[in-house]
C-alpha positions in Angstrom: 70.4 107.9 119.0 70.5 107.8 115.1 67.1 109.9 113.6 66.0 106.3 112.1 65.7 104.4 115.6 64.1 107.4 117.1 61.1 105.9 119.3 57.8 107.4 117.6 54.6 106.5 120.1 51.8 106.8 118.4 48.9 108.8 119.7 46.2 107.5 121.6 45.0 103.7 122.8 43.6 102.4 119.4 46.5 100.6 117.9 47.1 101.7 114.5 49.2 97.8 113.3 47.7 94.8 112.5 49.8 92.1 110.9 52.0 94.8 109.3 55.7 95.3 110.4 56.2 97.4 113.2 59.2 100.3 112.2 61.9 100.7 114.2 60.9 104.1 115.3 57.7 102.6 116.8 58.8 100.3 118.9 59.1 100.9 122.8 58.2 99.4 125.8 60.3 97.0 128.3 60.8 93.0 128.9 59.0 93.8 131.9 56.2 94.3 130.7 55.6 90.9 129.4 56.2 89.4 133.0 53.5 90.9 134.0 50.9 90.2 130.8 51.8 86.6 131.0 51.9 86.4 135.4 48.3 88.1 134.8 47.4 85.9 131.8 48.3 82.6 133.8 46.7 83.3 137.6 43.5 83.2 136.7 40.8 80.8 137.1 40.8 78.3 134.4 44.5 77.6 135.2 43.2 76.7 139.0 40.4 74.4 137.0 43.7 73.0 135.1 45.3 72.2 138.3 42.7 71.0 140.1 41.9 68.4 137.0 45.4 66.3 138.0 43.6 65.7 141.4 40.3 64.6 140.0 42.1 62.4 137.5 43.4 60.6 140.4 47.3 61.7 140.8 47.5 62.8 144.7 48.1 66.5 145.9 52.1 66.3 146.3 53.0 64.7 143.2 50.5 66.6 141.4 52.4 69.3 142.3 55.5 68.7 140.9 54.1 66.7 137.8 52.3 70.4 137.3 55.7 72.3 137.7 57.8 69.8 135.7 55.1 70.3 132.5 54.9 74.3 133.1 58.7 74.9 132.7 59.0 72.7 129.6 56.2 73.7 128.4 57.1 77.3 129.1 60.6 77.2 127.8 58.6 76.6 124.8 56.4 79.5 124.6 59.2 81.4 125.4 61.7 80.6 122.9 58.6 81.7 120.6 58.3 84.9 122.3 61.7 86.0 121.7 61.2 85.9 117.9 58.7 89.1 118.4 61.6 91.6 118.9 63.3 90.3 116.5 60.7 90.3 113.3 58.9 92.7 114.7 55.5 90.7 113.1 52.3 88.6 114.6 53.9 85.1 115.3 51.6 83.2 113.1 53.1 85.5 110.0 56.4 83.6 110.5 55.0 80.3 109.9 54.5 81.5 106.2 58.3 81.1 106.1 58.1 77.6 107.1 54.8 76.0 105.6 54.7 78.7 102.4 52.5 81.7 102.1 49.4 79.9 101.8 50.2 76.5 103.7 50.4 79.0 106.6 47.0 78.4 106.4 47.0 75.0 107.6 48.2 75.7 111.5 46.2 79.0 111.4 43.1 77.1 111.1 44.0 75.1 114.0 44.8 78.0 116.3 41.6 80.1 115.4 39.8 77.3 116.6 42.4 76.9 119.7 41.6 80.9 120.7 37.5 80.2 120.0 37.8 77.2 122.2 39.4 79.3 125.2 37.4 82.6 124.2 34.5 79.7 125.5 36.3 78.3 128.5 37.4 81.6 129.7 33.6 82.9 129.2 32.3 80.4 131.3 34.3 80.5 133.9 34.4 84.5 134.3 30.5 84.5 133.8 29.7 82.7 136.5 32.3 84.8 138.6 30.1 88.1 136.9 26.7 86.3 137.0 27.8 85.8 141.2 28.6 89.5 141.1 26.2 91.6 139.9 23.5 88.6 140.8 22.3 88.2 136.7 23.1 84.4 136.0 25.4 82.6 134.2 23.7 83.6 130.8 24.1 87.4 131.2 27.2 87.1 132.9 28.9 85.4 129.9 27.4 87.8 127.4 28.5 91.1 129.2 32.0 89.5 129.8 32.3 88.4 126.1 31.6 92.0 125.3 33.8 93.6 127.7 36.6 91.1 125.7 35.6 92.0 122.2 35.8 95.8 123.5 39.3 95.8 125.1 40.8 93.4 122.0 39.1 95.9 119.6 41.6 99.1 121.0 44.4 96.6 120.4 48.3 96.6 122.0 48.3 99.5 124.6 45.3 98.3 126.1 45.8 94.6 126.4 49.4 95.9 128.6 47.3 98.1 130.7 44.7 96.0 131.3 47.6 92.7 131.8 49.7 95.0 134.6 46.2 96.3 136.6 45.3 92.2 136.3 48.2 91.2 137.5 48.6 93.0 140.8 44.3 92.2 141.3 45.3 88.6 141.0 48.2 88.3 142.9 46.2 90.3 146.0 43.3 87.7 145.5 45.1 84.6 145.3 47.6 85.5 148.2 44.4 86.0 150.2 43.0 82.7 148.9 46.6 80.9 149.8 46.4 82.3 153.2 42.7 81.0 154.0 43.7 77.8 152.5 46.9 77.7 155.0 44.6 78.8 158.0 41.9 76.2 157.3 42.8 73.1 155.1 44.5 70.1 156.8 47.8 70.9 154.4 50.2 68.2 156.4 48.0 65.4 156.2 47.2 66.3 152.5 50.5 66.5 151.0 51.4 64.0 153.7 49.5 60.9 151.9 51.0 60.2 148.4 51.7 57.3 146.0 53.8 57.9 142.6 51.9 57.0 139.4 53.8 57.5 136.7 50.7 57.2 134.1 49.3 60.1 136.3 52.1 61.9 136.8 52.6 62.2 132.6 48.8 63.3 132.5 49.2 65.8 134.9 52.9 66.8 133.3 50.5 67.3 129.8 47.9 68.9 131.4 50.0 71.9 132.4 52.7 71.8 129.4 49.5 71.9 126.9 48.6 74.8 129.1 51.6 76.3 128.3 52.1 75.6 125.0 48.8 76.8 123.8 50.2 80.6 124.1 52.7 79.2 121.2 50.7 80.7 118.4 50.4 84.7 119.7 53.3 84.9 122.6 55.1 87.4 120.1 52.2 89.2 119.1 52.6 90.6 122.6 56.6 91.3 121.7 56.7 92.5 118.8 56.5 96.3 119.7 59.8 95.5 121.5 62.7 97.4 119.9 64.8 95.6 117.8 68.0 95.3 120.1 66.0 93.8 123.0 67.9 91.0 124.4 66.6 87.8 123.3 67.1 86.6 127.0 65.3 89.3 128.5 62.4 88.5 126.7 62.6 84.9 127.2 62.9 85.0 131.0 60.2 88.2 131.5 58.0 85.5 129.4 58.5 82.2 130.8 59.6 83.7 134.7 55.7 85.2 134.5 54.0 82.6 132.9 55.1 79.6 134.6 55.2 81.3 137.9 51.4 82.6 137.1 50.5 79.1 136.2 52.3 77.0 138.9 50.7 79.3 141.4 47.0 79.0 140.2 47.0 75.3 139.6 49.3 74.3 143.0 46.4 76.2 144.5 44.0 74.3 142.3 45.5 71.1 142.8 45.4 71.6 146.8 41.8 72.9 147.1 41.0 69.5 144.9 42.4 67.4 147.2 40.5 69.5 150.4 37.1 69.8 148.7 37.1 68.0 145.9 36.7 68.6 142.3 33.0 69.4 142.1 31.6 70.3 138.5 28.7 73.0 138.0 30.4 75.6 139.5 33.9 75.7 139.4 33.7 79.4 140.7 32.0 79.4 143.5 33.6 76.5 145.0 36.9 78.7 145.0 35.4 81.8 146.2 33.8 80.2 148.9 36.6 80.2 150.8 36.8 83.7 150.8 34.8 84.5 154.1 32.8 87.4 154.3 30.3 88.8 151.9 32.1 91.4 151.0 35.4 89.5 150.3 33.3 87.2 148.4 32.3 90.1 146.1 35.7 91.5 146.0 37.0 87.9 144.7 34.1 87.3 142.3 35.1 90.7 140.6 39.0 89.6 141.1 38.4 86.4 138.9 36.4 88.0 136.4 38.9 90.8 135.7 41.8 87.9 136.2 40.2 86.3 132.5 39.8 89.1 131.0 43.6 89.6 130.1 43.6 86.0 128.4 40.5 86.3 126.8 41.8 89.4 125.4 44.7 87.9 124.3 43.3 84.7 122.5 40.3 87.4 120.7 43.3 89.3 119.5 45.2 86.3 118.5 42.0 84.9 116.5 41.8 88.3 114.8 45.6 88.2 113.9 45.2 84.7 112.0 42.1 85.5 110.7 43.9 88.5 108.6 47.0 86.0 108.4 45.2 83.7 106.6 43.1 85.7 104.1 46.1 88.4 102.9 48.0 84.3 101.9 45.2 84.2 99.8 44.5 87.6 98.5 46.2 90.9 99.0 44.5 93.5 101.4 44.7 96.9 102.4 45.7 98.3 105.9 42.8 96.8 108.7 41.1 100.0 110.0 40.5 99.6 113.4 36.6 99.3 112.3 37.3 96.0 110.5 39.6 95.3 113.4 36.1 95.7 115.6 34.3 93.3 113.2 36.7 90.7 113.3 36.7 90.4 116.7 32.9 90.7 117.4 33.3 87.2 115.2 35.4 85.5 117.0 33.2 86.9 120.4 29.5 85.5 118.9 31.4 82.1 117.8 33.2 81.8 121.6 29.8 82.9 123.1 27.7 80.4 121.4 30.0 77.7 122.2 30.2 78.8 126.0 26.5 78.9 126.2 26.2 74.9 124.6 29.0 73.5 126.2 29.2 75.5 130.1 26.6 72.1 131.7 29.8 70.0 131.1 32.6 72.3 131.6 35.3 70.4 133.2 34.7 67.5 130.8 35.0 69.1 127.8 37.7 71.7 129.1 40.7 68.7 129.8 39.4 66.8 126.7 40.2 70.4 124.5 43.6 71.1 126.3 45.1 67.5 125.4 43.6 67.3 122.0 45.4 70.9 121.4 48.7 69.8 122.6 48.2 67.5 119.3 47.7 69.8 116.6 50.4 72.5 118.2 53.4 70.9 119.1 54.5 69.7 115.7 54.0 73.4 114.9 56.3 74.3 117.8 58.8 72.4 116.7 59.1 73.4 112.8 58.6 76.9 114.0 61.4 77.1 116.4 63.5 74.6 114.6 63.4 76.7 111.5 64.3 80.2 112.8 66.7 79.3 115.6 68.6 76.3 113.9 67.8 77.3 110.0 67.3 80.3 109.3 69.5 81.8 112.1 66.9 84.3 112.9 66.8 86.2 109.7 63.7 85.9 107.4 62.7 88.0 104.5 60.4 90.6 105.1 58.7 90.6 101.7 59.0 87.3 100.6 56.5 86.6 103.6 53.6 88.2 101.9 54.6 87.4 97.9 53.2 83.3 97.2 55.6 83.8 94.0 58.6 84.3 96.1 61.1 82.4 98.1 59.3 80.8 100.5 56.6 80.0 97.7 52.5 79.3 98.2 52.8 75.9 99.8 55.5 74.2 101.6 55.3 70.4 101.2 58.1 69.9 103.5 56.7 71.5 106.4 53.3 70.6 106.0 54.3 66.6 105.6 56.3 66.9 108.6 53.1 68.7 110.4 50.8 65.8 109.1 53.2 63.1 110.2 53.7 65.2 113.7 49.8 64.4 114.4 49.5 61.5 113.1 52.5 59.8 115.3 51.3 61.4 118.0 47.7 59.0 118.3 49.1 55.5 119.4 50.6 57.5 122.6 47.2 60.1 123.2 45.1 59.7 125.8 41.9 61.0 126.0 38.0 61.0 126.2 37.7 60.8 122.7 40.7 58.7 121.7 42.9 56.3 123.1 46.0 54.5 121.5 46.9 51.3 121.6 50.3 52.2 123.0 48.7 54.0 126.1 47.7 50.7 127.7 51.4 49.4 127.7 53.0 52.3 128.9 50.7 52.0 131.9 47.9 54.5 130.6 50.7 57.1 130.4 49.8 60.2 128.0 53.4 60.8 126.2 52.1 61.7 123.1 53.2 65.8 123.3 57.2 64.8 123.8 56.6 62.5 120.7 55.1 65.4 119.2 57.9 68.0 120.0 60.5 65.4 118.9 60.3 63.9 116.3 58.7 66.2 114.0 61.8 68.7 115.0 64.4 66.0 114.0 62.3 65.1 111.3 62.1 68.8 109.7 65.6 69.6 110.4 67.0 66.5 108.4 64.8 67.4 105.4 65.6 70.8 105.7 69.2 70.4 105.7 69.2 68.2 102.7 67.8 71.3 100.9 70.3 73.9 101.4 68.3 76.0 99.0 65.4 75.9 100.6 66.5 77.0 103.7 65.2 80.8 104.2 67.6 84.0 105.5 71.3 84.8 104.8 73.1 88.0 104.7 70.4 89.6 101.4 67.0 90.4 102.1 66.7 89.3 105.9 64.5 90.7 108.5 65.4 93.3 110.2 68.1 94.5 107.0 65.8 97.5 106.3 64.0 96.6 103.4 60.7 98.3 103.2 57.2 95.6 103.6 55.2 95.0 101.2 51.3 95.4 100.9 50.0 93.2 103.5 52.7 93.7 106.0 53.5 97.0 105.2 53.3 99.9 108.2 50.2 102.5 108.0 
């Protein structure tokens, strides 16, 4: 192995990198590793609550099933495709929408996904503190605060951690949940459930969007979670380890969801305890309580370390800054924790109203950004950006992109007529039966949209044989390695 691609592993837990460029002689690790960040991340309680919603909304437990699978894998070829750009820039995925919307337009989806990661920072904290409030018998107040801390903590270390933790999570929740499946298999009337069903196609669409925004909303920090990967890593590899454990995660937690729904009911208040009182015993009770709360931490990790990431994304567009110490690392994420708190403690009364109203108004604002993202560096840019350009408002890629961020506003905006939702309906929802298709208009269109301006700019299309990512060049300040 040449002395350049020796693999250097840092000391310790506390990761060192920010939003800088990871060297080639620090990257390590497997695509194995993300199957098991993103199995853990995705069977976990608010994905049963996800599943469980297609029941409520009145789609029956059979179809719900496959309406749920159909909108994970398209929905997780998605995040996927975004996860194999990790490896390959070796940067925080938000960094690469610089190369897209400009230096500083980057600004404009950032804002959008750090109020996507407070939102779930919320969900997930409700959720888990009712599993810890159960636990150690404190309430639902104290249970949220000490889980929000024990987030904040874990993001704080950084990278090594979040692994760990994702791998311990990941064989917790797979125990727990087979145990769940195998009550639910002993005791619910499955043949009769799945027995009685009627197609919907309205419903079946909801449903489909339900679990493809799931999905989707891990768009904005998948790579973050690749991008210690060396270099070489097959792009397949990382595609498969991250859509193989995310929508199998997922699809198991809200087919689970879906088919306690249609037993019990959807019953809001507490969406915990209806789950774990299948368990049994007390002390299987206890043992799932702790399993559910450990089960969110991984994603609540992940979305408090995304937030921190486009937090420092957005301010070095703006202004140039100096490596982030893992104390400022600490302060930006005890931020994001008091906003997500606050927010969980107003909105946990109405929880699984306000939780499916958030998940299809964020499949709005982020699949237009899905599809210039992807669009760009697979079909554009031929995965090759410039390194230093992507920090420098003066250079290629410029301050602000006013072809990307048109084709971001017109992305949303088409979107409306088809959304369906507490807050909003379109007028076209009523004639396609109230069917919610607004997220494939959202995918397509602004992809074919961006592409066609794109290519009648050669010039502004980024990469090429000089200056691309991944050619050696060293960062600049606010990317550069510490």
């Amino acid at each position: 192995m040449p002395k350049d691609r020796q693999v250097r592993r840092p000391g310790g837990l506390v990761e060192r990198h920010s939003i800088d460029f990871i060297p080639d002689n620090e990257r390590h690790g497997r695509p194995s590793s993300l199957f098991t960040l993103w199995f853990a991340a995705n069977l976990q309680i608010s994905a049963v609550v996800t599943g469980s919603l297609a029941v409520v909304f009145g789609l029956d437990a059979l179809w719900s099933l496959v309406a749920l699978l159909c909108g994970n894998l398209l929905g997780g070829a998605v995040m996927a495709l975004h996860a194999a750009q990790g490896p390959r820039l070796g940067l925080p995925q938000m960094i690469s929408s610089r190369a897209q919307f400009g230096v500083r337009g980057a600004a404009v989806p950032l804002v959008c996904s750090i109020v996507m990661y407070i939102g779930f920072f919320a969900s997930g904290s409700v959720l888990a503190g009712q599993a810890v409030g159960h636990l150690a018998h404190t309430g639902e107040t104290t249970g949220i605060v000490v889980f929000a801390l024990a987030t904040a903590v874990t993001a704080a270390v950084g990278y090594r951690l979040i692994h760990r933790v994702g791998k311990v999570a990941a064989a917790i929740g797979a125990v727990a949940f087979l145990y769940l499946g195998v009550q639910m298999a002993r005791t619910a009337p499955l043949g009769s459930i799945l027995g009685e069903h009627h197609f919907s196609a309205p419903l079946f669409l909801l449903a489909m969007s339900l679990s493809a925004s799931w999905q989707l909303g891990f768009g904005p920090y998948v790579a973050d979670s690749s991008r210690y990967l060396p270099r070489d890593t097959p792009p397949s590899s990382v595609f498969w380890a991250t859509m193989g454990g995310g929508v199998l995660g997922a699809q198991w937690s809200m087919g689970f969801g879906a088919l306690a729904a249609a037993w019990h009911g959807g019953g809001e208040g507490d969406e915990v305890g209806n789950i774990v009182g299948m368990g049994g015993s007390a002390a299987i009770t206890l043992l799932l309580y702790f399993a559910i709360a450990f089960g969110k931490l991984t994603v609540n990790v992940l979305n408090t370390y995304g937030g921190f990431m486009s937090m420092v994304t957005g301010i070095s567009g703006f202004r140039r800054i100096g490596p982030v110490s893992p104390f400022a690392r600490s302060l930006y994420v005890g931020g994001i924790m008091l906003a997500g708190t606050t927010l969980a403690l107003l909105g946990r009364g109405h929880f699984l109203e306000s939780f499916s109203t958030f998940l299809l108004c964020l499949l709005t604002f982020f699949t237009p950004w899905s599809a210039i993202n992807l669009v760009d560096f697979y079909l554009l840019s031929h995965e090759r950006y410039d390194i230093e350009a992507l920090a420098d408002p003066r250079g290629r890629y410029g301050a602000w992109n006013a072809r990307a961020l048109t084709t971001y506003a017109v992305g949303i905006l088409v979107q409306l007529p088809f959304l369906s939702s507490e807050l909003y309906t379109g007028p076209v929802v009523a004639r396609l039966g109230g069917a919610d298709v607004s997220w494939i208009v959202g995918l397509v269109l602004p992809a074919l949209m961006y592409w066609l301006l794109a290519r009648r700019d050669q010039g502004a299309v980024p990469g090429g044989k000089d200056g691309a990512l991944g050619s050696g060049v060293p960062a600049p300040v606010g990317l550069r390695s510490r």
